[in-house]
N, C-alpha and C positions, 0 to 999 in steps of 0.2 A: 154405914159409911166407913172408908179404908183409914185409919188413920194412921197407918204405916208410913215411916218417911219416904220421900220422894228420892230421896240423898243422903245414905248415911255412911263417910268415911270414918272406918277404925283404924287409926296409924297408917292412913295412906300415903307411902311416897312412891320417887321413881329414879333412879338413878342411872344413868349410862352408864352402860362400861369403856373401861377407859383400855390403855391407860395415859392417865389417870381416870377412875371413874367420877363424872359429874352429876353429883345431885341435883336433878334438876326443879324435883321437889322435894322437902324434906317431911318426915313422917307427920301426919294433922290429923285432927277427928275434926269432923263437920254434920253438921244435921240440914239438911232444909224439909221442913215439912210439907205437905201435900197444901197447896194454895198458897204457897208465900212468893216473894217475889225478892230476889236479894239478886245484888249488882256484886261483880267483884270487881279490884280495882290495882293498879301496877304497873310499873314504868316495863319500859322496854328489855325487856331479857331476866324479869323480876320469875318470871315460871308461870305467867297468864298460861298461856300457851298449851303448855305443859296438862295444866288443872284442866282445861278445856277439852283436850282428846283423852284424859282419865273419863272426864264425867261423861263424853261423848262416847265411851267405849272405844276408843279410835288406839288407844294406846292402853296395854294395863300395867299395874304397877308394881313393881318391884318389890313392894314390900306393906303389910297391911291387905285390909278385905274391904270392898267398895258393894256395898247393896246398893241396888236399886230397884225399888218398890218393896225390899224386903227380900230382895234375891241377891244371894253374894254370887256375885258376878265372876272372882277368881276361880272358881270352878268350873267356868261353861268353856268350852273349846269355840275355835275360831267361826264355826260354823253358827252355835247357838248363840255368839256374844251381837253378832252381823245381825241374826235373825230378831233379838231384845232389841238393838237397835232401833230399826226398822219400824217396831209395834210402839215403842213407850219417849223415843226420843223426835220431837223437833228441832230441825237445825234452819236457823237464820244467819246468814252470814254477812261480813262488811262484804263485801261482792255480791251481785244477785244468782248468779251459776244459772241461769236462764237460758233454753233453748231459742236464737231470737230468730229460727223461722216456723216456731211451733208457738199456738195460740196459749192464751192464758190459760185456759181449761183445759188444754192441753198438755204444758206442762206443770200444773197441778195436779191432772191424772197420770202421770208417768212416775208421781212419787210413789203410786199405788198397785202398780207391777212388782216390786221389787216385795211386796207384804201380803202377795196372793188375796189379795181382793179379786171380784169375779171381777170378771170384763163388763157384765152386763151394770153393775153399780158404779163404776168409776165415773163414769160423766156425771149422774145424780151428786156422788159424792163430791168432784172436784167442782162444780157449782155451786154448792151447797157452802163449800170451804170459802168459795170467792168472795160469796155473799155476807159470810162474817163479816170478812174485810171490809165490805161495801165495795167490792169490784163488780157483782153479778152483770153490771151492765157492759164490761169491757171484758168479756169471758172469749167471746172472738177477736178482741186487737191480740197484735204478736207484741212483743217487750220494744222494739224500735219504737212503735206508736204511742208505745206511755213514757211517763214522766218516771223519774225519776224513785219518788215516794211512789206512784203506782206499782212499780218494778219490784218495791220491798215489800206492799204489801199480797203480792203475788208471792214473794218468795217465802212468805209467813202465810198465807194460805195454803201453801205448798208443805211446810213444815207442821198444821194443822189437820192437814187431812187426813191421816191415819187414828186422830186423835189421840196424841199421845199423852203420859204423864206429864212429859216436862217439854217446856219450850225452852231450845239451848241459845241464846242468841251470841255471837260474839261481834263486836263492834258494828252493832245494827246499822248506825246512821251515822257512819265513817265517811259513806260518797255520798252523802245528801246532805243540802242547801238546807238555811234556817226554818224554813216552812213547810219541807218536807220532811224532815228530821222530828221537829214538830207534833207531825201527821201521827209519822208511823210511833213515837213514842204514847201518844194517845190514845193509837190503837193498842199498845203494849200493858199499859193502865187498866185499858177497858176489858181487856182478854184476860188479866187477873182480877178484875171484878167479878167476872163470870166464873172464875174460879181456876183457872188455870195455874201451873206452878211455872214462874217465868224468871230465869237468870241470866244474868246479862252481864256479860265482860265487857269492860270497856276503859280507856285512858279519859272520858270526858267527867269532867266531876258535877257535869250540869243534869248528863244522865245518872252517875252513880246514886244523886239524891232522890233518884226515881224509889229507888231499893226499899223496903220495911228495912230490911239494914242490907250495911255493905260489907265482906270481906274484903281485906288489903293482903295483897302478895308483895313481897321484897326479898330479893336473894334467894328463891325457893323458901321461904318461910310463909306462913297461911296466919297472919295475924290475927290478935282480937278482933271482934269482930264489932263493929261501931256502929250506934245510931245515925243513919242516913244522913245527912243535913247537917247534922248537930257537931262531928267531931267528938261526941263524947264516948268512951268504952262501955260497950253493957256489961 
């Protein structure tokens, strides 16, 4: 078994330049290990943002070394950081980014071009992905025809199928109703039962207590980091 972290920043921040240059995160160490499930949490222009395309590789950072899986990721050029991407991260987003004249299985196999999977496995695999979810039966409907929660749990089979290390989620259930919201947080539970390592940004603190624990972001600062629920500092 890997018990290398899933997550490990050493004095990572990210500063624009300016001028003036804005830190938009200030330097943090963070651990998340392999199967944990931790929410992070921050008002509006607090550096969510920011922490999310560090850890999404989508941005790197200015200052500090970000492993992922045990790989410092400041090292790899544009082309290799695209290609880690691709293999170890899942992205679920508040929006579903869903092709809506391309079927469910269809655009959960289109996640799986981009990571040279054969052509001949994609459909087995983007089925297979559905059926996590409990969509196998709506593998033919296009996103018009489903609901709401179906549409996310498509977009989270979609971010599954490659199998990656880590599910990235940012404001999961931002366009869903109480019951579907619900749904898909359920499913989010069940997919780190199964052992998944699953983080999730968000403003709701109804989800933040979903977390083993939660990180708070404020002013680009990466707080202590607090027992879910509780309010209290570990």
């Amino acid at each position: 078994m890997n018990d290398e972290p899933v997550i490990e920043f050493r004095q990572v921040g990210l500063t624009y330049p300016g001028p003036p240059p804005v830190p938009a995160l200030k330097p943090c160490d963070l651990t998340v290990g392999r199967g944990e499930f931790v929410t992070v949490v921050g008002p509006s222009g607090s550096g969510k943002s920011t922490f999310l395309n560090i850890v999404g590789l989508l941005d790197s950072p200015t200052s500090g070394n970000y492993l992922l899986d045990g790989l410092d990721t400041s090292a790899l050029r544009d082309a290799e950081r695209t290609a880690l991407r691709g293999r170890r991260i899942g992205f679920v987003f508040q929006s579903f980014h869903l092709l809506p004249h391309r079927s469910a299985l269809e655009n959960v196999a289109l996640a799986l071009v981009y990571n040279g999977t054969p052509r001949g496995r994609r459909r087995a695999d983007a089925l297979e992905a559905l059926e996590r979810v409990g969509l196998g039966h709506r593998a033919a409907s296009v996103p018009t025809r489903l609901s709401g929660g179906e549409r996310q749990r498509v977009a989270i089979a979609r971010a599954l199928v490659a199998r990656p290390s880590l599910l990235l989620c940012d404001e999961p259930t931002g366009n869903l109703d109480t019951v579907n919201a619900r749904s898909v947080l359920a499913l989010l539970e069940e997919l780190h039962t199964d052992g998944m390592t699953v983080l999730v940004i968000t403003h709701d603190p109804g989800v933040a207590e979903l977390g083993a624990r939660t990180v708070a972001i404020r002013d680009g600062v990466l707080r202590e980091q607090i027992a879910a629920g509780k309010g209290e500092k570990r």
